[in-house]
C-alpha positions as CSV (number, residue, x, y, z in Angstrom):
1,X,-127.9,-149.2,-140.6
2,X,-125.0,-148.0,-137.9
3,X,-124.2,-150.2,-135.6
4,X,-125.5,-150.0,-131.9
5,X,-123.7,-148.7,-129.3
6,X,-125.0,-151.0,-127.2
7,X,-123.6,-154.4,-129.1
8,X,-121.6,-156.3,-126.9
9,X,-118.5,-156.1,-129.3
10,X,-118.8,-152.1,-129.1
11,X,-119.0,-152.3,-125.6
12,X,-115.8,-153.9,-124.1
13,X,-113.3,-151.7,-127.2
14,X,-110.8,-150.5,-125.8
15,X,-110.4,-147.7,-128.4
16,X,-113.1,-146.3,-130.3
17,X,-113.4,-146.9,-133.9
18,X,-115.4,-145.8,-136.7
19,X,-118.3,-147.6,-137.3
20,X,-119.5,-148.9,-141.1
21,X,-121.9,-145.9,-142.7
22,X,-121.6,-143.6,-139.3
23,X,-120.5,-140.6,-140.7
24,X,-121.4,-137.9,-137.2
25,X,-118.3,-137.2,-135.8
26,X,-118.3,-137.4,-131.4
27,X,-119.0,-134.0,-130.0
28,X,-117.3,-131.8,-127.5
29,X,-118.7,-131.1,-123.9
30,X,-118.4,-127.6,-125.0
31,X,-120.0,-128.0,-128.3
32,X,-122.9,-129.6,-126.3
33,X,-123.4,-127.2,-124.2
34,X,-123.3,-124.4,-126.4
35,X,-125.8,-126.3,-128.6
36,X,-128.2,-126.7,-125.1
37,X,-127.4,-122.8,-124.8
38,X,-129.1,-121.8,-128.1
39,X,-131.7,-124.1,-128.2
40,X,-132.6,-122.8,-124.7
41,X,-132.4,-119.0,-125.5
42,X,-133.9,-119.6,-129.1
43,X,-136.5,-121.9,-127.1
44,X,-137.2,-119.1,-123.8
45,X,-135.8,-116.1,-125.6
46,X,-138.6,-114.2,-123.4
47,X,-140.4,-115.8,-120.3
48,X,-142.2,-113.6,-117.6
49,X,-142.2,-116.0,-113.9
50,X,-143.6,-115.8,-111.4
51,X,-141.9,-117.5,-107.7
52,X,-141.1,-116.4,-104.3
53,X,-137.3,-115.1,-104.4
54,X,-134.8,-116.8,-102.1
55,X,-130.8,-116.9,-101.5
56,X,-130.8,-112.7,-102.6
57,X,-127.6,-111.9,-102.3
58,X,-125.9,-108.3,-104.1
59,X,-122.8,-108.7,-105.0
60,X,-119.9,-106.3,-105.0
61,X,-119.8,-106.1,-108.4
62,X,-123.9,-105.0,-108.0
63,X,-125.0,-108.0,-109.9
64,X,-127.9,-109.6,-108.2
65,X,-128.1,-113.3,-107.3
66,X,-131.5,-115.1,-106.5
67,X,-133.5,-118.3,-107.1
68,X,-137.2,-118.4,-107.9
69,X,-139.3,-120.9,-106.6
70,X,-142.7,-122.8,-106.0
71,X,-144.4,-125.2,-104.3
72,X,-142.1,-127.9,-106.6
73,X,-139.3,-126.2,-108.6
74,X,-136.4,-123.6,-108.1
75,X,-134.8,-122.3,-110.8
76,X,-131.5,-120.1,-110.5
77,X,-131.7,-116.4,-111.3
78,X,-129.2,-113.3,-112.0
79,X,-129.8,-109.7,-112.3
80,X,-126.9,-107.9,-113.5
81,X,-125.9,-104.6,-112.4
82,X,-127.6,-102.0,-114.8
83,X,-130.9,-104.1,-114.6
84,X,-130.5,-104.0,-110.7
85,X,-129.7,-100.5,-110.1
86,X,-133.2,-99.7,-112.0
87,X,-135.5,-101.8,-109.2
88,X,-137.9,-99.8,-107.7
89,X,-137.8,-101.9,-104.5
90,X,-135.2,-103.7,-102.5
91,X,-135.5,-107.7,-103.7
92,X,-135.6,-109.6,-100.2
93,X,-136.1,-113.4,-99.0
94,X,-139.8,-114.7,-99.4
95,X,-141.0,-111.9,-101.5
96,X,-143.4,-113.0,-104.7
97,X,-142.5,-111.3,-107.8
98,X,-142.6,-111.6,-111.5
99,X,-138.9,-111.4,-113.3
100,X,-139.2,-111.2,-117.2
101,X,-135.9,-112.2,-118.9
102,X,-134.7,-115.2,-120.6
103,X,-133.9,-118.6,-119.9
104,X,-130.0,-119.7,-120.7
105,X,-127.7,-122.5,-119.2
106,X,-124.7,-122.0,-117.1
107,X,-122.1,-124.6,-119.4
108,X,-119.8,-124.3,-116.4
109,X,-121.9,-126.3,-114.2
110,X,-124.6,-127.6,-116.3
111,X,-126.8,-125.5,-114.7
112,X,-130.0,-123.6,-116.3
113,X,-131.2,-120.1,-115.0
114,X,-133.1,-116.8,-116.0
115,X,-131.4,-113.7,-116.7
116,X,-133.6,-111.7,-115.4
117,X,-133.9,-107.9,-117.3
118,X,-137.4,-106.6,-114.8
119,X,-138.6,-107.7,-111.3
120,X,-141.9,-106.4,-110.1
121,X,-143.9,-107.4,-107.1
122,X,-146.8,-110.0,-107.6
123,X,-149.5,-107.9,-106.7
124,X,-150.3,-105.0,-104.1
125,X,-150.3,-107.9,-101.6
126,X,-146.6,-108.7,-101.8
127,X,-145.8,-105.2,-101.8
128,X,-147.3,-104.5,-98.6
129,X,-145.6,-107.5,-97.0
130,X,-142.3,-106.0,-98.6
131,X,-143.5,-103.0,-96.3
132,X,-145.1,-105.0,-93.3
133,X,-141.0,-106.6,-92.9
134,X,-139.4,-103.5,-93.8
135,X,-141.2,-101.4,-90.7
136,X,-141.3,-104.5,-88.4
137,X,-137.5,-104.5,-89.2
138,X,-136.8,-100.8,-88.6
139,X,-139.2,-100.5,-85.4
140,X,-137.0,-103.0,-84.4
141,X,-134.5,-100.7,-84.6
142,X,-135.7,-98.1,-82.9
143,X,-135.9,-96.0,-85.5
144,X,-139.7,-94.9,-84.6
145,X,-139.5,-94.7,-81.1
146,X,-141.5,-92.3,-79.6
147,X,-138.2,-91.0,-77.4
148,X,-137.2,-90.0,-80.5
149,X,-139.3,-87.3,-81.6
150,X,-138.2,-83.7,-81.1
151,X,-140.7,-80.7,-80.8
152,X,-140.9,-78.4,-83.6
153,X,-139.7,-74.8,-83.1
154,X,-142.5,-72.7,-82.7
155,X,-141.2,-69.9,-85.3
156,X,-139.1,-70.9,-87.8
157,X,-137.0,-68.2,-89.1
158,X,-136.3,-70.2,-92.2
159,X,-138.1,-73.8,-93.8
160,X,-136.8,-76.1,-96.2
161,X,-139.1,-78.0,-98.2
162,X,-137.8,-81.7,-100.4
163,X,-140.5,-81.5,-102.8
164,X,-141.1,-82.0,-106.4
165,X,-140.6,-77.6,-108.3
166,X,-143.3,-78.2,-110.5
167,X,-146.3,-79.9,-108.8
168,X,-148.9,-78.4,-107.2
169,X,-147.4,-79.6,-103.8
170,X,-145.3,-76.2,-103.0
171,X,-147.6,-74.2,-104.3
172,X,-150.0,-75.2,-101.7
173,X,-147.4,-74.7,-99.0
174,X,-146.3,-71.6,-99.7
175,X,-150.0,-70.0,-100.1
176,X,-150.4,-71.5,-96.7
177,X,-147.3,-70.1,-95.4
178,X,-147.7,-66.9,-97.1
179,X,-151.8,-66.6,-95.3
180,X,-150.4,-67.6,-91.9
181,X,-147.1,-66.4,-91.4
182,X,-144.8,-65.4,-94.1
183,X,-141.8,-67.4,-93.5
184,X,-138.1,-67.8,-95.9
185,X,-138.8,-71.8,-97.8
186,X,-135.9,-73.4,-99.4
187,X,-136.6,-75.6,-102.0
188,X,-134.5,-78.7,-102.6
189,X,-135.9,-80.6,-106.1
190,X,-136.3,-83.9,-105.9
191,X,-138.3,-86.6,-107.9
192,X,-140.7,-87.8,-106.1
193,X,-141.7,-90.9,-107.8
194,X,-139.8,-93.5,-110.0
195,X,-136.6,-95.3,-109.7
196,X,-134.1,-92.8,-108.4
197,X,-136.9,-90.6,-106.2
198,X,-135.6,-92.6,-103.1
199,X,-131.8,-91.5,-103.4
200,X,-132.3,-87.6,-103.9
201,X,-134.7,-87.4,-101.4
202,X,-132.8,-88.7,-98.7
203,X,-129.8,-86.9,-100.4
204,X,-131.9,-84.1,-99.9
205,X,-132.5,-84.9,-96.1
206,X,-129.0,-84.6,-95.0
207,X,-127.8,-82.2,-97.5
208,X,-130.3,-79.4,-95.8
209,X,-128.8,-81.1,-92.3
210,X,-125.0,-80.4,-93.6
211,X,-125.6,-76.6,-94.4
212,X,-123.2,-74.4,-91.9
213,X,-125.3,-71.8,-89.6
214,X,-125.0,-68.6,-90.4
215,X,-123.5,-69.3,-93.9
216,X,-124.4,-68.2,-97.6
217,X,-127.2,-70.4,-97.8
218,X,-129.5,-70.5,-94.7
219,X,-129.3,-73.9,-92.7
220,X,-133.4,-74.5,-92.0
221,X,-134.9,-74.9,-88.9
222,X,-137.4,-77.5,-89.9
223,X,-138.2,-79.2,-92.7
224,X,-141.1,-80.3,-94.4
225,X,-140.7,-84.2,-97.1
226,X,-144.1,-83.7,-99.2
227,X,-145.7,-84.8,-102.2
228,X,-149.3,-85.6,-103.2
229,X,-151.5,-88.2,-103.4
230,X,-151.4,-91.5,-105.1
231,X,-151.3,-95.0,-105.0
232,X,-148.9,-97.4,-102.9
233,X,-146.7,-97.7,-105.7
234,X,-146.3,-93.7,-106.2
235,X,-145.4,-93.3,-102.4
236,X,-143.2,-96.2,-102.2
237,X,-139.9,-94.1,-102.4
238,X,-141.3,-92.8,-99.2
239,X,-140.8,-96.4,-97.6
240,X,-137.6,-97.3,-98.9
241,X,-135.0,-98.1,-96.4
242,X,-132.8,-95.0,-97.2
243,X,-135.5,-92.4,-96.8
244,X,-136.7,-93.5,-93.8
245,X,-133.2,-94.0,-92.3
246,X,-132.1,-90.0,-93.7
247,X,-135.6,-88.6,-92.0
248,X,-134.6,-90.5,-88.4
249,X,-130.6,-89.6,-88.6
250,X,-132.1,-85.5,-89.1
251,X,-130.5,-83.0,-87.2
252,X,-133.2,-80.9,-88.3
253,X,-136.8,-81.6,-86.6
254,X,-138.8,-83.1,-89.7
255,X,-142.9,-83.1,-90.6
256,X,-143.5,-85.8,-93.1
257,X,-146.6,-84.7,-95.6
258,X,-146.7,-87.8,-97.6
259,X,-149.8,-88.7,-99.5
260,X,-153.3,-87.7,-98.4
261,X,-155.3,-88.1,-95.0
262,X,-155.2,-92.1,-95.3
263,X,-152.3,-92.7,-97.1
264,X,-149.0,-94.2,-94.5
265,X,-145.9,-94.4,-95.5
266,X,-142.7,-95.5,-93.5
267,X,-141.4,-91.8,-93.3
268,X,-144.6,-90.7,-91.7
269,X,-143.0,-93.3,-88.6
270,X,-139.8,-91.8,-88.7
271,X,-140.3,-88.0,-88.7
272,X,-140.6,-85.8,-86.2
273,X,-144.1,-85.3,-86.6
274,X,-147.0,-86.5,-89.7
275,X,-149.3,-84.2,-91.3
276,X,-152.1,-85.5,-92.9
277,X,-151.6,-83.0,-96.0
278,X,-148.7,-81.1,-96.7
279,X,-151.5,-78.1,-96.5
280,X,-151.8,-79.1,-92.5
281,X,-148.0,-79.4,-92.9
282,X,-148.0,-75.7,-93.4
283,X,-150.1,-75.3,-90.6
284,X,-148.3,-77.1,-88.2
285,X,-145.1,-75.1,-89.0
286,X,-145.9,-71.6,-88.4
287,X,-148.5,-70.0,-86.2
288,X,-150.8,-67.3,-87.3
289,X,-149.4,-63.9,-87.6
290,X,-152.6,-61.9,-86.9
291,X,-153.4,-64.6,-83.7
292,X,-150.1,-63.8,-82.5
293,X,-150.6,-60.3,-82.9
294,X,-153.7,-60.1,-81.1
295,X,-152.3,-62.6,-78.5
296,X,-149.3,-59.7,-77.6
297,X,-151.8,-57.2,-78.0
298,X,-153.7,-58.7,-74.8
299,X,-150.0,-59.1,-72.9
300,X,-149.3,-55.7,-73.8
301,X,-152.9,-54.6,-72.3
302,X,-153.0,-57.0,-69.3
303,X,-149.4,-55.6,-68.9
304,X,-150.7,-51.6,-69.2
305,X,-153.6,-52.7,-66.4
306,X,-151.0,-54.6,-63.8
307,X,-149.3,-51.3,-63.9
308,X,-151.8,-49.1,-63.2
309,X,-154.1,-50.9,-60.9
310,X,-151.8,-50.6,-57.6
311,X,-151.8,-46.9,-58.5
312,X,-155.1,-46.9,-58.7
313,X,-156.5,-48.8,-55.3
314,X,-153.5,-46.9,-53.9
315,X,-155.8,-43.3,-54.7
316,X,-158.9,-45.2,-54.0
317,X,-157.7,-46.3,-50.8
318,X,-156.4,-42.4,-50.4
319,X,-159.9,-41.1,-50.8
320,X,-161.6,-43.5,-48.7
321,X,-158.9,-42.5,-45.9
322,X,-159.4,-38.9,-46.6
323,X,-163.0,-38.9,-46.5
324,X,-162.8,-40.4,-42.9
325,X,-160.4,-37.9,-41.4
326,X,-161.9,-35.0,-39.6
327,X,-162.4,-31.3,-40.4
328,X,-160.0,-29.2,-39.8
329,X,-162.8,-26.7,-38.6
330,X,-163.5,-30.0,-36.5
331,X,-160.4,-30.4,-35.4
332,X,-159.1,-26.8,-33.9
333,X,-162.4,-25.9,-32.6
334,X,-161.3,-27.3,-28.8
335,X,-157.9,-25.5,-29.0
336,X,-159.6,-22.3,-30.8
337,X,-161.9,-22.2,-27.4
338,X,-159.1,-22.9,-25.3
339,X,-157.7,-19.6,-26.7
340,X,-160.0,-17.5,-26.1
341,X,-160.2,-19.1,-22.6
342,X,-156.4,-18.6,-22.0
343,X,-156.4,-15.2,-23.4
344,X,-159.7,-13.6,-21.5
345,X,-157.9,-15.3,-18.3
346,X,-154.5,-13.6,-19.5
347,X,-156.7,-10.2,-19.7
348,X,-158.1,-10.6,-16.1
349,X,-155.0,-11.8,-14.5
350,X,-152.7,-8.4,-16.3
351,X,-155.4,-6.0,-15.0
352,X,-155.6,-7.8,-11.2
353,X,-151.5,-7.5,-11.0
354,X,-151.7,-3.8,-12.6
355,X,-154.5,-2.9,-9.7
356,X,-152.0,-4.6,-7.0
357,X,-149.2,-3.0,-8.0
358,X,-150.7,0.2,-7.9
359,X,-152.1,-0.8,-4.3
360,X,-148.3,-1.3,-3.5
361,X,-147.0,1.5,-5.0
362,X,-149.5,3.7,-2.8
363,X,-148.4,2.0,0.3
364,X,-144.7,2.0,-0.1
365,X,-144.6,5.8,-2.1
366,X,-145.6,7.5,1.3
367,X,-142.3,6.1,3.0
368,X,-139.9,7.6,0.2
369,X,-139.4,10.7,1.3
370,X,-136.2,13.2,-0.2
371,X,-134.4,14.1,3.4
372,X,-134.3,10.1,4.1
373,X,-132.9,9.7,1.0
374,X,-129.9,12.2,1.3
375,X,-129.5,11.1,5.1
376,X,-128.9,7.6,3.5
377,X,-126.4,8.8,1.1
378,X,-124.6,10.8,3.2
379,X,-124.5,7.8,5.7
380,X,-123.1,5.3,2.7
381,X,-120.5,8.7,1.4
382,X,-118.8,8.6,5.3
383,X,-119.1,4.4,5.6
384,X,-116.7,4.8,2.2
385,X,-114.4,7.7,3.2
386,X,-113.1,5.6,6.3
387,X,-112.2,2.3,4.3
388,X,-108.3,2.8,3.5
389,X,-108.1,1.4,0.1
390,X,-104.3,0.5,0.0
391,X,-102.5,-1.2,-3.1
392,X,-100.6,-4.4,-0.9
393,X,-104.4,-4.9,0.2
394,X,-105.7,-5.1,-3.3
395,X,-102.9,-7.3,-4.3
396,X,-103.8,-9.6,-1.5
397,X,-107.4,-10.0,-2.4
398,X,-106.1,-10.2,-5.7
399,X,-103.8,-13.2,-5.2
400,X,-106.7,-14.6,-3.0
401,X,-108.8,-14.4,-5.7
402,X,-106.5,-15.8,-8.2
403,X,-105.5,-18.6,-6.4
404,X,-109.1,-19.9,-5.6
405,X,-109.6,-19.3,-9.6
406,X,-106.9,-22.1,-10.2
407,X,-108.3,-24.1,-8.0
408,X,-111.6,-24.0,-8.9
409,X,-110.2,-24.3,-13.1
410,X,-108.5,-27.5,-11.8
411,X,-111.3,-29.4,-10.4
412,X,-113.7,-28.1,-13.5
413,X,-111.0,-29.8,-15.8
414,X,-110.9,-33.2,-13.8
415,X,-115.0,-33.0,-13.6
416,X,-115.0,-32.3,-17.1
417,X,-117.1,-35.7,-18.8
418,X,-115.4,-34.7,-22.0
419,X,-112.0,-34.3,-20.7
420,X,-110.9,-37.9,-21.0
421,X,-112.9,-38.4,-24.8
422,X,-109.3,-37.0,-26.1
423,X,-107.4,-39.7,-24.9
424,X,-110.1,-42.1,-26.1
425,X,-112.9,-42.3,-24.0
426,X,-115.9,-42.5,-25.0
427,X,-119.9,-41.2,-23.5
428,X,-122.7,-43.5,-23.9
429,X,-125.9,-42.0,-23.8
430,X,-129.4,-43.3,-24.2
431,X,-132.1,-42.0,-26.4
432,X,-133.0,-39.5,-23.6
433,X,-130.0,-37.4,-23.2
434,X,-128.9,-39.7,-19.8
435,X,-125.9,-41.0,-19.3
436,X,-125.4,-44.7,-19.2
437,X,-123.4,-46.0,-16.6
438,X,-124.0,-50.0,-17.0
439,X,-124.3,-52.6,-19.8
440,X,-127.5,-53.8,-18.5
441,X,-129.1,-50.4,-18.9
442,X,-127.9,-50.4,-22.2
443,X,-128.8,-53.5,-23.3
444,X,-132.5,-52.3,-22.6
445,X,-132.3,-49.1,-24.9
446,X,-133.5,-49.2,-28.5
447,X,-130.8,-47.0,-29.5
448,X,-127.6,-45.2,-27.8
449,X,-125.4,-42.4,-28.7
450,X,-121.6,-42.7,-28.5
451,X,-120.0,-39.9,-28.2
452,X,-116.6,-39.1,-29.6
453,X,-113.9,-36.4,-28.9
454,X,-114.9,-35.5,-32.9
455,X,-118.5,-36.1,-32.9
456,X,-121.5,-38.3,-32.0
457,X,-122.6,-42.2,-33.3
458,X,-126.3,-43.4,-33.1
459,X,-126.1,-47.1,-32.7
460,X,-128.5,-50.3,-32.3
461,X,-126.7,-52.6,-29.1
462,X,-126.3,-56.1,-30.4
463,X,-128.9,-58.0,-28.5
464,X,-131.4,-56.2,-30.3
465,X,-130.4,-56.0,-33.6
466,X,-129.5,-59.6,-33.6
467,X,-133.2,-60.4,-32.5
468,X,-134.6,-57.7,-35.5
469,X,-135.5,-59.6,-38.6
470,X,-133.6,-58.5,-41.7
471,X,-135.2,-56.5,-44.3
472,X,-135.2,-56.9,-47.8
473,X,-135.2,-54.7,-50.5
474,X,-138.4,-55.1,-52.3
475,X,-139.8,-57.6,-49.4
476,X,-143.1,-56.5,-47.6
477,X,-141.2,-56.1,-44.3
478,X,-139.3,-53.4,-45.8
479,X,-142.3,-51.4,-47.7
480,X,-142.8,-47.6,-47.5
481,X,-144.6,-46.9,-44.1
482,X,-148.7,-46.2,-44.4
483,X,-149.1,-42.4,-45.2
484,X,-151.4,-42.4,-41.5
485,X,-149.4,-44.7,-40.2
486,X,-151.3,-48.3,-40.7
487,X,-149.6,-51.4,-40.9
């Protein structure tokens, strides 16, 4: 038999020797270890376990570092970066899972771990903690604060839609669309379910946002994130992280239509506004055309009857007005009678002064007799024959004449009231014709009339225009006068 290892003589050598029949040569630490390694993997080539992860950490690189533990053991994991880049959810601290892979040792620190190759949730419990943290952590945030919700346009000219082409999901919108309001959609692709459904529809999100106005393809003025029904697990790109945070960050208002009536998902919190089906999603997008129609039809009418109703209590009124004036037979009866009056008195009065005339021409006719007449003449003929008519006397009378005729020109030109209005005078007159000698008569008229050397000026005096409120076009102070004169 070997010798032991633990004989006293082996024990205090100072250099190892061969021992009588030992023929097992000492092993490296490396040799040992990889000897650990394949038992290990040959051993746990395939293990599915089941822990609560803790110490995630990503790396650069996109490996994945984690331990799995229980209630009495942790055992080190890694996930490298193909395997990682396929996880349907984000691994984080305190999460239950199940990671399938194989057991394998770590010869660089004599350490054991799992190389994990799948991590799934353990159970629909975990998952919705996983989503319980995730919106605790983003309302946190902000990110579905009420403040931030925008009101959708009320007719969009143009709605993209990040949907799945071939489900029945756009279908349904655009028959709804097409019944209510026929609007331009924009389809953007997207998976809506599976691995990479998360990244192209939160690519899709801000790829509709970072379309140029007015360019070759039409930047949307709202947008509609559907897809169908389904269970958590086939909305769950719907509560990733990177949808929700593309949905809030929108520069384009956003109805989320994920899921039916009771489903939630995280991008129902974040949008603009939820719709229960991506059917109501329709709805809520576009008005009804034939409602609107019928809703401008009414303006148009209630328009048409604001128009003509003044006109029409304006002719009412007219007639009411009319009706209560007089007759016109009514009103010159008095001054018809008065005519006749006046004219039968006209009659009587001609044929009294006719009778008295004649009564005078009787009484004077007997005194005109023809020798008194030519005694008369021949009276006035002899009165004339001894006035000496000479020329020096004429010229006299003449000069007389003339001179007084100067005179009297003279004092007519400095009496003249419009003399001094051509060297800038003026003649204030009130409404009446009279002349107005002092300001506080004229301050007392309603109106004056200055009178230039070229013409005449109707004016207001300050006082009382100053006390006169202004009128406005279009105010009732300034309406068209009553046709009779009302206020």
């Amino acid at each position: 038999m070997p010798a032991s290892f633990n004989d006293d003589d082996d024990a205090g050598r100072l250099v190892a020797k061969q021992h009588p029949g030992d023929n097992a040569e000492p092993l490296s630490i490396s040799e040992v270890s990889s000897l650990i390694k394949r038992t290990m993997e040959d051993r746990f080539g395939f293990v599915r376990l089941r822990g609560e992860l803790s110490g995630v950490k990503r790396a650069a690189s996109g490996h994945l570092y984690c331990a799995l533990k229980d209630d009495k053991a942790v055992i080190d994991g890694v996930m490298w970066r193909g395997s990682a880049a396929r996880l349907a959810f984000g691994p984080e601290d305190g999460l239950e899972v199940i990671a399938s892979g194989k057991v394998t040792t770590y010869p660089g620190r004599s350490k054991y771990q799992i190389v994990i190759d799948s991590m799934e949730l353990a159970g629909e419990g975990a998952l919705l903690a996983l989503l319980e943290r995730t919106r605790a952590r983003l309302e946190a945030e902000g990110l579905f604060a009420r403040e931030r919700k925008r009101a959708l346009p009320y007719l969009p000219r143009v709605i993209g839609v990040v949907t799945s082409p071939t489900g029945a999901v756009i279908r349904d919108i655009l028959h709804r669309l097409a019944d209510r309001f026929p609007t331009e959609v924009l389809l953007w692709p997207v998976l809506v379910q599976g691995p990479d459904a998360a990244r192209q529809v939160a690519a899709a999100v801000r790829g509709f946002g970072e379309l140029t106005p007015g360019g070759a393809v039409p930047r949307p003025d709202l947008l509609i994130v559907a897809r169908g029904g389904g269970s958590i697990e086939d909305l769950w790109s719907f509560n990733e992280e990177e949808v929700v945070r593309a949905v809030a960050a929108s520069s384009i208002p956003v109805i989320s239509a994920v899921g039916h009536e009771t489903d939630t998902s995280l991008c129902d919190f974040a949008a603009d506004r939820r719709a229960p089906t991506p059917t109501a999603a329709a709805e809520m997008a576009v008005p009804v055309k034939a409602e609107l129609q019928a809703l401008l039809a009414d303006f148009a009418a209630r328009t048409r009857r604001a128009a003509v109703r003044p006109v029409t209590l304006g002719q009412e009124r007219l007639l009411a007005r009319v009706q209560r004036l007089p007759r016109v037979e009514a009103l010159l009866q008095p001054q018809a009678l008065r005519l006749d009056e006046v004219a039968d008195r006209l009659r009587r009065a001609l044929q009294d002064r006719a009778r008295t005339a004649g009564e005078q021409l009787q009484r004077y006719g007997g005194r005109l007799s023809l020798p008194l007449l030519q005694q008369q003449i021949a009276s006035r003929q002899a009165t004339l024959r001894r006035i000496a008519l000479r020329p020096q006397l004429l010229e006299r009378i003449g000069r007389g004449a003339e001179q007084r005729l100067d005179a009297a020109a003279r004092i007519y030109r400095s009496l003249d009231p419009k003399a001094p209005l051509k060297r800038g005078f003026v003649l204030v007159r009130a409404a009446n014709g009279d002349v107005v000698l002092r300001k506080a008569i004229a301050e007392r008229e309603e109106r004056l009339q200055i009178e230039f050397a070229d013409g005449s000026l109707d004016v207001v005096p300050a006082a009382l225009a100053a006390k006169a409120p202004r009128k406005r076009a279009g105010s009732p102070s300034a309406r068209q006068d009553d046709l009779f004169g009302a206020p």
